[in-house]
LUMLUMDREN-561803 format. One line per 4 residues: number of its first residue (from 1); their letters; for each residue x, y, z of C-alpha. Coordinates in nm, 3 decimals. Example, Ala and Ser with C-alpha at 12.3 -4.5 7.8 and 13.67 -1.06 7.14 Angstrom:
BEGIN
1	AS	1.230,-0.450,0.780  1.367,-0.106,0.714
% end
This chain:
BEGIN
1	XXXX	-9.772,5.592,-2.977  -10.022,5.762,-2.725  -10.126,6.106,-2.861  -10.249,6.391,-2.589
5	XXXX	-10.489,6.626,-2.741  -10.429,6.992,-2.592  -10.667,7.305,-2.657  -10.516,7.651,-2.716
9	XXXX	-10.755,7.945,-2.693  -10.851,8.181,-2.975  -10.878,8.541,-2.861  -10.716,8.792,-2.592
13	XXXX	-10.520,8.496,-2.485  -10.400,8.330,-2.854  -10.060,8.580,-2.849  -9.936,8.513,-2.493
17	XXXX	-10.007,8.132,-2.554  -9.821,8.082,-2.851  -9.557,8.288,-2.736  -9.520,8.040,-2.429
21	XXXX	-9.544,7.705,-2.663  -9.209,7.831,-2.877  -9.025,7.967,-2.556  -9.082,7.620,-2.448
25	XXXX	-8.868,7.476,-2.725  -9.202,7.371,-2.947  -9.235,7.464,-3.318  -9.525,7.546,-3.432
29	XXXX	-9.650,7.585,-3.816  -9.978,7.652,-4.002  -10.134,7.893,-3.680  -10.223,8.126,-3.908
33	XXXX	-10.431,7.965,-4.112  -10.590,7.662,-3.964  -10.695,7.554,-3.635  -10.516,7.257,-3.633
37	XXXX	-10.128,7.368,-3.615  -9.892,7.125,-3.623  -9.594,7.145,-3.363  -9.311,6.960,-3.412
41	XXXX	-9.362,6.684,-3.113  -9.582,6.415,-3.268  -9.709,6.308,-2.953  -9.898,6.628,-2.907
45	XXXX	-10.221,6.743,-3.111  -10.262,7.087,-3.103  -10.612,7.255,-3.128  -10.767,7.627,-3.106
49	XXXX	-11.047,7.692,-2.947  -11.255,7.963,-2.780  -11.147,8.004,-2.416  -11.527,8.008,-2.353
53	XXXX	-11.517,7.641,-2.473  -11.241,7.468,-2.323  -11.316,7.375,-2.001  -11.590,7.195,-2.068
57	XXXX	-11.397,7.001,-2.339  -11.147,6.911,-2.107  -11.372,6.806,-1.838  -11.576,6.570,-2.080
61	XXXX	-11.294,6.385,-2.267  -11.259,6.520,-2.600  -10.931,6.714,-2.506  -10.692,6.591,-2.242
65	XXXX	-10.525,6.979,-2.203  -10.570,7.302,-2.221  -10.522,7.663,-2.175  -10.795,7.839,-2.068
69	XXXX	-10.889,8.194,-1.815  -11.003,8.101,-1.433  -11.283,8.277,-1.515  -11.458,8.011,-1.765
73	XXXX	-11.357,7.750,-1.547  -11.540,7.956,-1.268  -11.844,8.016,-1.524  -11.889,7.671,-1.675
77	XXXX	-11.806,7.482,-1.348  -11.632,7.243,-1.546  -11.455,6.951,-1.346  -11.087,6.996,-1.428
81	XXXX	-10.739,6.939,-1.289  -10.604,7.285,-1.251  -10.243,7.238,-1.278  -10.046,7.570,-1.261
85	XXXX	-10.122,7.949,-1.298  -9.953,8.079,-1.608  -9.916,8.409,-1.510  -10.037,8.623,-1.822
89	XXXX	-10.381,8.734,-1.961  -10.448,8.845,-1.579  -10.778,9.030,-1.586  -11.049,9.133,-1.323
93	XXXX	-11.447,9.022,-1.339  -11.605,9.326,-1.215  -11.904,9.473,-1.162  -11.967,9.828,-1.328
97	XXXX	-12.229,10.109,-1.305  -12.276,10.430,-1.527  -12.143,10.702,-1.383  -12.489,10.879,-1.441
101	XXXX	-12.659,10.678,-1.179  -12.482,10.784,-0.935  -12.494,10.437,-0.646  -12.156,10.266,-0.478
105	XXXX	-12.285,9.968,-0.503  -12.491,9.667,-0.694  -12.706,9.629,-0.345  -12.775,9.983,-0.314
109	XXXX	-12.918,9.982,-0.667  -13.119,9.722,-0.622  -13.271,9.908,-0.299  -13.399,10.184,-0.472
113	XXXX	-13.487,10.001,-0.759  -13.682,9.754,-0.594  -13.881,10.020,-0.367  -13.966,10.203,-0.671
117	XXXX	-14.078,9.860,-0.872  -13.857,9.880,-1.102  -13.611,9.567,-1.294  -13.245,9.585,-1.272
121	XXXX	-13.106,9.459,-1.619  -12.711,9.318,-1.628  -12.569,9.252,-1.956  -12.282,8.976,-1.905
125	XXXX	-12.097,8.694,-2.095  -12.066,8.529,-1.756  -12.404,8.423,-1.683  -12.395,8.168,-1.435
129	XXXX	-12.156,8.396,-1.236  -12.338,8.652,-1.247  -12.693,8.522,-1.131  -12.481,8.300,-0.797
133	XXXX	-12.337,8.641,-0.741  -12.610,8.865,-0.707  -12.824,8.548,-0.518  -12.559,8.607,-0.245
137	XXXX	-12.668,8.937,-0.180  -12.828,9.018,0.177  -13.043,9.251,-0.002  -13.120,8.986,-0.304
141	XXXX	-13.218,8.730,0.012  -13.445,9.002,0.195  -13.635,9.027,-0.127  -13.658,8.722,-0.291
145	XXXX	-13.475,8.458,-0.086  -13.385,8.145,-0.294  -13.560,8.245,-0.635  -13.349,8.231,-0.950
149	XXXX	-13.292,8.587,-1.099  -13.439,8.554,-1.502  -13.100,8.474,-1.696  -13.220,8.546,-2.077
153	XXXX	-13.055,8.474,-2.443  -13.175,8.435,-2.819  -13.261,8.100,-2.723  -13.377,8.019,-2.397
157	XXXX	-13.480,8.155,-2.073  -13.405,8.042,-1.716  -13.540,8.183,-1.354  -13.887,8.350,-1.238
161	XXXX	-13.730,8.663,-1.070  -13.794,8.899,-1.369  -13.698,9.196,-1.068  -13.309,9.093,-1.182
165	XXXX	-13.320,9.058,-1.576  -12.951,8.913,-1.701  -12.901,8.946,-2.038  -12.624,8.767,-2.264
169	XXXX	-12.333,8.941,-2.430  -12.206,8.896,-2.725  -11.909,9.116,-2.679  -11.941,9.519,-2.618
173	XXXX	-12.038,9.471,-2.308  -11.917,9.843,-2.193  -12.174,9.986,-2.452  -12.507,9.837,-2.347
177	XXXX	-12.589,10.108,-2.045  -12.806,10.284,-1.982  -13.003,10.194,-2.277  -13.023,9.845,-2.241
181	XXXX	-12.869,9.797,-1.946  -12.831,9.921,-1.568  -12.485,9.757,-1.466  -12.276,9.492,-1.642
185	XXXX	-12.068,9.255,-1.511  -11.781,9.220,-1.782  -11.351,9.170,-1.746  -11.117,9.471,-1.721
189	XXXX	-10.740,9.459,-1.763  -10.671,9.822,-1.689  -11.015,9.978,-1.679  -10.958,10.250,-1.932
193	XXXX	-11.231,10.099,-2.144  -11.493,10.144,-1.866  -11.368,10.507,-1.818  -11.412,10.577,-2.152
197	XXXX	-11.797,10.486,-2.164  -11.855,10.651,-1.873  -11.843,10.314,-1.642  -11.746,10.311,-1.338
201	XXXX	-11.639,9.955,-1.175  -11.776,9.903,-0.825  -11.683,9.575,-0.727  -11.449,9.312,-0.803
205	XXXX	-11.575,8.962,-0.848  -11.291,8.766,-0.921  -10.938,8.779,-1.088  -10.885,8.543,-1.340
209	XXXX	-10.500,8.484,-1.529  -10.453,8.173,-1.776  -10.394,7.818,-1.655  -10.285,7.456,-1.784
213	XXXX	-10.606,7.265,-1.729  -10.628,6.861,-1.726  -10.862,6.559,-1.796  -10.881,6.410,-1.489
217	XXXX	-10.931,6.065,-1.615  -10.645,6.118,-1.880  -10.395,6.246,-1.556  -10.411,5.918,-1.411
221	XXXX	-10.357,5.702,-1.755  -9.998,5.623,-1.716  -9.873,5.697,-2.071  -10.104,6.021,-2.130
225	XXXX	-10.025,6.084,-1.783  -9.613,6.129,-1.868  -9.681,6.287,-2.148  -9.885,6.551,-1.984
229	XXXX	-9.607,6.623,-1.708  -9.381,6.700,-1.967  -9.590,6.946,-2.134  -9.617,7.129,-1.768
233	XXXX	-9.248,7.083,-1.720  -9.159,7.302,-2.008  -9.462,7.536,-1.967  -9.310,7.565,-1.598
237	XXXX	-8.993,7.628,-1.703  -9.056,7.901,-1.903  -9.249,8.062,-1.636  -8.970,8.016,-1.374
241	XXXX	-8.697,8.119,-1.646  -8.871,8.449,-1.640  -8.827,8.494,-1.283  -8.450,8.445,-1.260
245	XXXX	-8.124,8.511,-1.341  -7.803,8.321,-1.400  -7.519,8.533,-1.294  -7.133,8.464,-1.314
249	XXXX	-6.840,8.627,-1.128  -6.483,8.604,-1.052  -6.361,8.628,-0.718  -6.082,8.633,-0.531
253	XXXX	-5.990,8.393,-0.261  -6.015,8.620,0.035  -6.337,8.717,-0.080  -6.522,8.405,-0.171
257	XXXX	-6.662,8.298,0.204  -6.776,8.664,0.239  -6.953,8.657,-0.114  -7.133,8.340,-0.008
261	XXXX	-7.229,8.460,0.318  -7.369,8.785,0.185  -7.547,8.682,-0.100  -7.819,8.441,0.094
265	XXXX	-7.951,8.346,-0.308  -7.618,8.205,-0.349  -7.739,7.896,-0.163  -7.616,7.570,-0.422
269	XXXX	-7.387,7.791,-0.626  -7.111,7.635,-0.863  -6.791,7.727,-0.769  -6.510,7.630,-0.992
273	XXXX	-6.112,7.721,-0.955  -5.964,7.932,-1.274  -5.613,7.907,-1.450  -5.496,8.211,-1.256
277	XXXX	-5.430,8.143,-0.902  -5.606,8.249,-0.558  -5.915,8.326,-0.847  -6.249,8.117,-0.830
281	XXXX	-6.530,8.135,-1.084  -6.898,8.164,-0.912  -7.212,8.083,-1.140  -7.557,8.017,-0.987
285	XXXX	-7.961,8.188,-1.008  -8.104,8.471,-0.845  -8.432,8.572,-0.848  -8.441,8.919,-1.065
289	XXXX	-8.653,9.087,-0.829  -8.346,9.094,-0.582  -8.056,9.131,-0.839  -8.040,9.521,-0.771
293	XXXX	-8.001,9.438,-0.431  -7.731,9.232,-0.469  -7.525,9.438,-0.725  -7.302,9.653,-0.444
297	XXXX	-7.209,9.354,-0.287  -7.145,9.196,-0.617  -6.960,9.501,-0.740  -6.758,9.540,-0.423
301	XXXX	-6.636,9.155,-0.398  -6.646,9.044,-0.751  -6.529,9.102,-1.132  -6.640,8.997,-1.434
305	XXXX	-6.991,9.005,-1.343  -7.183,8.830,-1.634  -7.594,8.813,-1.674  -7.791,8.623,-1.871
309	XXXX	-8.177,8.545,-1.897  -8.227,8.189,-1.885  -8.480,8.043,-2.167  -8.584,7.738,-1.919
313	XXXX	-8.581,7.628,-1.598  -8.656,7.286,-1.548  -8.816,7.262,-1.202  -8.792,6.879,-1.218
317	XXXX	-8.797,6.773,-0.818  -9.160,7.041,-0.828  -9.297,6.800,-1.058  -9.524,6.492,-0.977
321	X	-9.402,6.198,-1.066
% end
């Protein structure tokens, strides 16, 4: 039996994910108190991790999935199969200045700064990110052209350009200016935080949301390979059950060509005679975003409306093979 090892993260994203796992139909035990839960499939081994690290796990060998933020695949530049947006633990990278300080921009802080000698310092967790982004600057390139900003942490140092000083972050990133720092570059979900210490955030750098990440080499082993689809068909189909709604009505005869031709979601419906004559029975999905919209129509053709919120949706022909 072929086992596929599959990293969960730790952290903001640990709720969402195992949230996701059990809507998909897999039980999980012992998440609480070890980092080795057990689900109930025994062809999957289950793993937590930090975000932080998974990428790079996944892109060497040692796990053949995981969940991970777009945002430490971006910072580690790890060389994974991306294989579908999850849609929750959507945050911003942005950049953020004191409100003291009074600049619109990075760029224009470094202007003045610069002129007047003195070192910008940016306290980030992102810090590969962070030194591409501010080398891409016009203003960084009139300076200093291609030299490396000075990237520093407990343990090492990296870069000449001491003018641009990037600290590490161990967290409480938000609370390092102005004292030890003159902008950050840090993720925001609604931005109160920044408000509340006086940040304000002045540009975005990317937005980031939890994916499904694969080995590459393990997608394209046959038997890991199956195993791995299924694992993104449930996943999918939790995602897409959360987008729709099955709906079933009863409608009369004389109505049922003008239901169909007004309801353009109604496009492979199942349509099934009742008991009582000149009475059919229509069942089919609708996207829930549009429901409201179709509700007169519904109400004026139809009885018996009936909703429910699907669990799964098994895209199965969206699925490589």
């Amino acid at each position: 039996m072929v086992k596929i090892k599959f990293a969960i993260p730790k952290g903001s994203l640990e709720k969402n994910t195992f949230e996701l796992l059990e809507k998909a139909m897999y039980r999980l035990r012992g998440q609480e108190r070890t980092y080795r839960p057990v689900v109930d499939d025994p062809e999957i081994e289950l793993k937590i991790l930090r975000p932080q690290e998974i990428p790079m796990f996944v892109a060497e060998g040692s796990q053949d999935l995981g969940i991970t933020g777009i945002d430490w695949i971006r910072e580690t530049d790890a060389d994974v199969e991306v294989l579908m947006d999850l849609e929750y633990g959507r945050v911003k990278l942005v950049i953020a200045l004191p409100e003291s300080i009074g600049f619109n921009s990075l760029p224009e802080l470094f202007e003045r700064y610069w002129k007047e000698g003195k070192i910008v310092r940016i306290s980030t967790e992102y810090l590969n990110i962070a030194a591409r982004h501010v080398k891409s600057y016009d203003v960084y390139k009139k300076w200093f052209k291609d030299e490396e900003p000075l990237v520093i942490t407990p343990w090492w140092k990296r870069g000449t350009n001491r003018f641009v000083s990037i600290f590490l972050s161990f967290g409480a990133t938000e609370a390092k200016p102005p004292e030890d720092a003159d902008a950050i570059i840090d993720v925001v979900e609604t931005g109160r935080t920044l408000e509340q210490n006086n940040l304000r955030p002045v540009e975005v750098i990317l937005e980031s949301s939890a994916v499904l990440i694969a080995n590459k080499k393990s997608l394209n082993t046959p038997d890991k390979r199956e195993k791995m689809l299924d694992v993104m068909t449930m996943l999918k189909g939790v995602i897409d059950g959360g987008k729709k709604l099955h709906i079933f009505v009863n409608v009369k005869e004389e109505n049922l060509e003008q239901l169909l031709n007004n309801l353009p979601a109604l496009k492979k419906p199942t349509i099934s005679p009742l008991s009582a004559k000149g009475w059919y029975s229509v069942n089919t999905i609708v996207d829930k975003q549009e429901f409201l919209k179709l509700l007169p129509i519904l109400r004026r053709l139809a009885q018996g409306l009936v909703v429910h919120e699907p669990q799964l949706i098994l895209p199965l022909e969206d699925i490589p093979r």
